[in-house]
N, C-alpha and C positions, 0 to 999 in steps of 0.2 A: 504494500500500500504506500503511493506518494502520501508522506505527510501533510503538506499544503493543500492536495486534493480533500484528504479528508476533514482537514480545517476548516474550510470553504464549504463544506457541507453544513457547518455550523454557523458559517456567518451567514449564507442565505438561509436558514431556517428563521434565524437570530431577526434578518429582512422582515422575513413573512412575517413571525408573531409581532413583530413592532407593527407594523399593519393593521393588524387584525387587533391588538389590543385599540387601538387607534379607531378605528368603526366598527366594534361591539355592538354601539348603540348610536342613532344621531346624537345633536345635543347635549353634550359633555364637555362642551366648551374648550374643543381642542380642533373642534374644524378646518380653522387652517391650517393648523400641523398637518393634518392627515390630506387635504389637500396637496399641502408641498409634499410633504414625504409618498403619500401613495403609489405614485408613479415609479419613483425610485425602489423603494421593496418589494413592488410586484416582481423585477426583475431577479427575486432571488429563485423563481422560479426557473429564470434563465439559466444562471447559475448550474441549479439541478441538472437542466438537460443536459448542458454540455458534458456536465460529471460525466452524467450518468453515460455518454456517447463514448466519453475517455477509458472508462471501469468498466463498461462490457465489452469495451472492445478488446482490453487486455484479458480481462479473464476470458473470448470466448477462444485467445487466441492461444490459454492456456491450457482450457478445457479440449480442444482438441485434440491435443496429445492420449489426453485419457482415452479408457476404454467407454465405450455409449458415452460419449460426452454431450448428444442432446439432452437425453434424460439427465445425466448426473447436473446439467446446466441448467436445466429447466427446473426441476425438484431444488435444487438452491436457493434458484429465483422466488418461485413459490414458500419455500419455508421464511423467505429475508419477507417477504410483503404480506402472503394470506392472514398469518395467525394475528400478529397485533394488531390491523385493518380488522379481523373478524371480531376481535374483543371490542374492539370502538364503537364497532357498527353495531354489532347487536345492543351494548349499553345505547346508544344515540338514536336506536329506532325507537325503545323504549320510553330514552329522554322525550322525544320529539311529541310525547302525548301531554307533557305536564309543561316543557317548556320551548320558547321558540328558537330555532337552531337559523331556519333559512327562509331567507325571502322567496315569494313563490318562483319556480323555476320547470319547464320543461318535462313533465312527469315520463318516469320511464319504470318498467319494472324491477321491484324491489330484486329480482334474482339478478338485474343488472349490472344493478347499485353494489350487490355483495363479491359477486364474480370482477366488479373495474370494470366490465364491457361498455362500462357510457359514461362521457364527462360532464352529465347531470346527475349532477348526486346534491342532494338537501337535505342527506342526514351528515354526512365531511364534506363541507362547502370545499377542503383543501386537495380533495381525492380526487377531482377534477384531473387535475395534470398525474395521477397513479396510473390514470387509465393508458396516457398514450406511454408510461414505462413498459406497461404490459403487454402493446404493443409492439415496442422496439422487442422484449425479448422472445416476444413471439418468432419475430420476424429472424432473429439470433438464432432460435431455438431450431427454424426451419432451416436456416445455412447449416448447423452443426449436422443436421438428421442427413442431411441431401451431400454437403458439399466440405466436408470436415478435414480434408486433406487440403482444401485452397481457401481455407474458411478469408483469409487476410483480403484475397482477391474477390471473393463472393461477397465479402461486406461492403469491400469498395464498388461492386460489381450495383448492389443493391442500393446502395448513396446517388448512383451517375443515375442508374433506372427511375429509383423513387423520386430523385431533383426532377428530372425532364416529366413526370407524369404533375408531378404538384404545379411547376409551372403551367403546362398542358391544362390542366384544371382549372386553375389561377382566369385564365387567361378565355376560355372557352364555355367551362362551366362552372360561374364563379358560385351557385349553389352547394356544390357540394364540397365548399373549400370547409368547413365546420366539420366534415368528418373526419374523422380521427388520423386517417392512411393519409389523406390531402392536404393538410391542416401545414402551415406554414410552419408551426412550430417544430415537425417535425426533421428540419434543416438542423436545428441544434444539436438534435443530436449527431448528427451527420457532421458538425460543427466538433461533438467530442470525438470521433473518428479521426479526424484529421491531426489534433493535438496528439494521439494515443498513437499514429503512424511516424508523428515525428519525435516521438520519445522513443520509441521501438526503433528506427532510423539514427537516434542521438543527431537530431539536426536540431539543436536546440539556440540560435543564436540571440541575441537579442532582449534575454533575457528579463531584466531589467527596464529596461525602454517599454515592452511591450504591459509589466505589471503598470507602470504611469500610466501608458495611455488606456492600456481597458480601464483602470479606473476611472481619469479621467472621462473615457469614452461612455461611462455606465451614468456620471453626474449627469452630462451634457443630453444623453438619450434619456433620461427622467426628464430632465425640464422642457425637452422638447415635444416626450409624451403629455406632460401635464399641458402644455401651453395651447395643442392640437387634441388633447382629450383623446382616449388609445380606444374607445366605441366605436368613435369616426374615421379612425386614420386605417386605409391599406393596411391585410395582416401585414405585408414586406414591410411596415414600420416598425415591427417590432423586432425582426430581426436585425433590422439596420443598427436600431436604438440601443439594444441591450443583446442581442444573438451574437452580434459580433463585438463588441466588447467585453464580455464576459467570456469570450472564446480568447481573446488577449490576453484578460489577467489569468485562467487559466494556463495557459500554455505559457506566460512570465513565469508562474509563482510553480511548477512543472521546471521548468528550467534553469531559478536561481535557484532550487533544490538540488539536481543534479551536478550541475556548474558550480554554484559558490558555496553549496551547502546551508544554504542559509531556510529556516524552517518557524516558519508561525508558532506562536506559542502554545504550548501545553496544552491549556486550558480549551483551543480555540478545539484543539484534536479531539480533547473529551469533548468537547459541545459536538463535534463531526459524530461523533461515536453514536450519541443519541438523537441526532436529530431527525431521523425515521419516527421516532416516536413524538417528539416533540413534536414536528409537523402534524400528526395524526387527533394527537389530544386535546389542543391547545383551541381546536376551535370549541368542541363540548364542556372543557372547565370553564371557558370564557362568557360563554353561554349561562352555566349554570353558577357562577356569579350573577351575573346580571340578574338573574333571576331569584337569586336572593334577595338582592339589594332592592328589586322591585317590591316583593313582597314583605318585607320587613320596613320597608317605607326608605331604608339610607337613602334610597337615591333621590331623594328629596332635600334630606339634613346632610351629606355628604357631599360637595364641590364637584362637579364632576371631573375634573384634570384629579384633583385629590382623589379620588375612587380609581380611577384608573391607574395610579399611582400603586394603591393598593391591591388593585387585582393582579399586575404584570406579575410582580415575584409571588403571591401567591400561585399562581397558575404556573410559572416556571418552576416552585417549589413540587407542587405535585407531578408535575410532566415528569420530572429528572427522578423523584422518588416512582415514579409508576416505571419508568426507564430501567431503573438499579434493579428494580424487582421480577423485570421482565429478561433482563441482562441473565440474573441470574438463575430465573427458570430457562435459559436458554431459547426465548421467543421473541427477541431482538436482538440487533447486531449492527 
């Protein structure tokens, strides 16, 4: 495991929950924080993908050595995402009768919503973007079954294929750009592919320069998603905005690793360690906060920047205790 990768995994989660603590509820008197900042933490979603395009592309290219390495790759896959999604979900279908989780949204069925086969989900408003992971390892999953001796070429094979159809789409039938196989976002990962060929390659130059400008690259596509509002703007905005800058600081912070050795701190690794879980939990503790605070009236007597204040590290206290417990029943990782 690159350390910084896994870092990274903790600071877009870190993204998200700042987020979502942030529009809990309207009217908390933090509006334009979340305003300015929303734009900017959506992309830790970005973040994600890229990872996740870097991390399965190394492990499918290690999984192929092994013996059935579809299955042993797929059963991986499955045990890293089903189990602690299956404990949320089922707690959050139950929450969802006593408290409110999600604004109306797209109804699809509940075996959907359990299996990730649809990025309308309103019981983990956050499981949206789960679904098209489970798509990338699908699509892994079928190179390893078919093509496991040239898997490197088949994935790339699969990036050139799947770019030309989404354009093709983009372009012809802009309808079906929302599904999942179409869906612009799915270039990021196609985006970690790339970084994961040139660490595999050790064409790493650049290092440095590249950590500046993706970050800088991630401020500048935040302020120009919030300025153009990201409803309205062409999906290729957001790749522009945050796909490829988030492809920079990755393949920087990748690189000063290897090259100067230089590795994000500790803490940031444990935060990577958990952040599957933390993304997962964070919107149902948040929730049922809120739903305290309504029914006991605080949110009336309590400031709302002050209440949010106190919700954030409650809900990160229980994410990281739910995390430890799950760590060590061995249903996270």
């Amino acid at each position: 495991m690159i350390r910084n990768v896994q870092a990274m995994r903790g600071v877009a989660s870190l993204m998200v929950f700042c987020i979502h603590v942030l529009v809990t509820t309207p009217n908390m008197g933090v509006d334009s924080l979340s305003w300015y900042y929303y734009p900017l933490g959506s992309a830790g979603v970005d973040i994600f993908f890229v990872i996740s395009g870097f991390i399965i592309t190394m492990v499918a290219q290690k999984s192929a050595t092994e013996d059935n390495p579809a299955i042993h790759f797929a059963v991986r896959r499955m045990i890293r995402i089903y189990p602690i999604y299956w404990i949320v979900f089922f707690i959050a279908v139950i929450a969802s009768n006593f408290i409110f989780l999600s604004p109306p949204i797209e109804p699809r069925p509940l075996w959907m919503k359990a299996l990730l086969l649809t990025d309308r989900n309103d019981k983990i408003l956050a499981a949206w973007s789960l679904a098209y992971e489970i798509y990338f390892y699908a699509v892994v999953t079928i190179l390893l079954l078919t093509l496991r001796r040239h898997i490197t070429q088949a994935i790339a094979t699969w990036c050139i294929l799947s770019l030309g159809v989404i354009i093709y789409v983009y372009r012809f039938q802009p309808s079906w750009v929302w599904t999942i196989p179409f869906n612009t976002l799915v270039v990021e990962f196609m985006f970690g592919v790339l970084v994961a060929t040139a660490f595999r390659k050790d064409f790493l130059p650049l290092g440095v320069s590249s950590v500046f400008v993706g970050a800088a690259g991630l401020l500048m596509g935040g302020e120009a998603i919030r300025h153009y509002e990201m409803q309205i703007l062409p999906p290729w905005w957001r790749i522009a905005c945050f796909g490829i800058p988030a492809t920079l600081l990755i393949y920087g912070l990748v690189s000063v690793e290897r090259r100067q050795g230089w590795v994000m701190h500790p803490l940031w690794q444990r935060l990577g360690d958990a952040s599957y879980s933390l993304y997962i939990w964070h919107q149902l503790i948040l929730f049922s906060l809120l739903a305290v605070w309504q029914r006991t009236g605080l949110i009336h007597r309590i400031p709302g920047p002050l209440s949010l204040l106190i919700w954030a590290p409650i809900a990160f206290t229980i994410e990281f205790s739910l995390t430890t417990i799950l760590n060590f029943l061995s249903l996270d990782g």
